[in-house]
N, C-alpha and C positions, 0 to 999 in steps of 0.2 A: 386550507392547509396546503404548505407545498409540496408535490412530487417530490421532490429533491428532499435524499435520504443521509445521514452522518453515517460510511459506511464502517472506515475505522479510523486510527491514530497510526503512527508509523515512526517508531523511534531506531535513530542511527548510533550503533552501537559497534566497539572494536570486533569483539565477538560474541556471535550469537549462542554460545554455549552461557554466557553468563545471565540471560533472559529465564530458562526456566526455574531456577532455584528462587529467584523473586517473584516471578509470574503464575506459578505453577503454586511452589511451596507458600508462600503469603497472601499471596491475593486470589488462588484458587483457580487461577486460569486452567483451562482445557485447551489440549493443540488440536488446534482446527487446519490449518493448515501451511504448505512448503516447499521451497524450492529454488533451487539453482536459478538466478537468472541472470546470463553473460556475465556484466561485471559486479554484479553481489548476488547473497543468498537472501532466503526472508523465510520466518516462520510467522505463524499467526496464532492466538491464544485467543479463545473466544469466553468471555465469561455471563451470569444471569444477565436476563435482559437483551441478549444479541450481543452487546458491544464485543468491538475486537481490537487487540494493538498488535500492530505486526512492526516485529523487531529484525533491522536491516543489517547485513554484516559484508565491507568490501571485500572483492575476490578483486584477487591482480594485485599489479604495484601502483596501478594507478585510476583513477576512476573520480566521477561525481560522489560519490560516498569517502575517497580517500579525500579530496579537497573541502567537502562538509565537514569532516572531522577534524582535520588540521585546524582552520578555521574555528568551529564553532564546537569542537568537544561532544562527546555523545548529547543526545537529547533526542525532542520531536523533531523530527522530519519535515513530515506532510501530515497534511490532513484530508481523508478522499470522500467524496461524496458523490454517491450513485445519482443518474440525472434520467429521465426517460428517453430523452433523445442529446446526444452528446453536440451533435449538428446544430442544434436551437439552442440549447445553453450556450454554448462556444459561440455563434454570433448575438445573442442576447447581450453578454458580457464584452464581447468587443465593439457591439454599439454603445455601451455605458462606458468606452474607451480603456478598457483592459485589454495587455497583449495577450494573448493566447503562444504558450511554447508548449511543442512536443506532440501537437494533434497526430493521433493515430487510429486509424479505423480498419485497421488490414484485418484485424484481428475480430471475426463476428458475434467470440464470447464475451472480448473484453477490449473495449473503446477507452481511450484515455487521450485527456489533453494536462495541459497546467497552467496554472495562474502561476507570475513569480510572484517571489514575496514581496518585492518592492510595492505590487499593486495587491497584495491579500493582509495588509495587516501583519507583514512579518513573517511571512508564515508561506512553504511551497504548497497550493492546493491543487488535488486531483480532482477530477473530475471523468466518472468512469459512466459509461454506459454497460451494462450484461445482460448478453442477450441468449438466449437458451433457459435450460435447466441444466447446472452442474453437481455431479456428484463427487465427493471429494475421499479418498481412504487412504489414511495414514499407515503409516510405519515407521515404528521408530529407529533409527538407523545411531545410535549413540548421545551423539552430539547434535544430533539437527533430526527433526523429523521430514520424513520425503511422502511425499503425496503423490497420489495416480488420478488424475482427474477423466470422469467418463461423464462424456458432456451428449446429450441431447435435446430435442426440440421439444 
């Protein structure tokens, strides 16, 4: 069986106030969790079983989220999938001749690169490494829920 785990789903939507009344109220999602980041926001809805969809919403006038939507109208996103070592996946994949965009490692709780879709079936894949224990506490703030994450070893 592989390492390599289906972490979530990631749908880009205009905004993210209109995710809980479907996610929440129908499908019985739970907010897991949220947060501002530079050019969009993102909450996460965690339901039975693990699985999680985390709904995208662009911040600014312009952005990778504004140019996905224009384009391609809400929907999936990405698709992200936790890997043990993000370093040997990401060359594993570029010897089976896949480009790698967006490798980043600065970051020692959360590693992330991406497939485009041109080489994933249509589809932007992430690919995350996390490393720690994160703890994550919500609050609900209205329209978006904000998270305080207290990360340790």
């Amino acid at each position: 069986m592989s390492e390599i785990q289906l972490d979530h789903i990631a749908i880009a939507t205009h905004r993210l106030t209109d995710a809980p009344p479907f996610l929440v109220g129908v499908l019985g999602g739970i907010p897991f969790f949220g947060m501002e980041a530079g050019p969009f926001r993102f909450g996460q809805w965690e339901f039975e079983g693990d699985g999680r969809v985390e709904v995208l919403e662009p911040r600014g006038s312009n952005g990778f989220l504004h140019r996905f939507l224009a384009t391609r109208g809400p929907g999936i996103h990405h698709v992200t999938f936790k890997v043990p070592s993000l370093r040997q996946t990401c060359d594993r994949a570029a010897a089976l001749g896949y480009a790698i965009v967006g490798y980043n490692d600065a970051n020692p709780y959360w590693k992330e690169a991406f497939l485009h879709p041109k080489d994933a079936l249509g589809i932007v894949v992430q690919l995350a490494e996390a490393g720690g224990k994160m703890r994550v506490d919500i609050v609900n703030r209205g329209d978006v829920w904000t998270s305080i994450q207290v990360l340790s070893n």
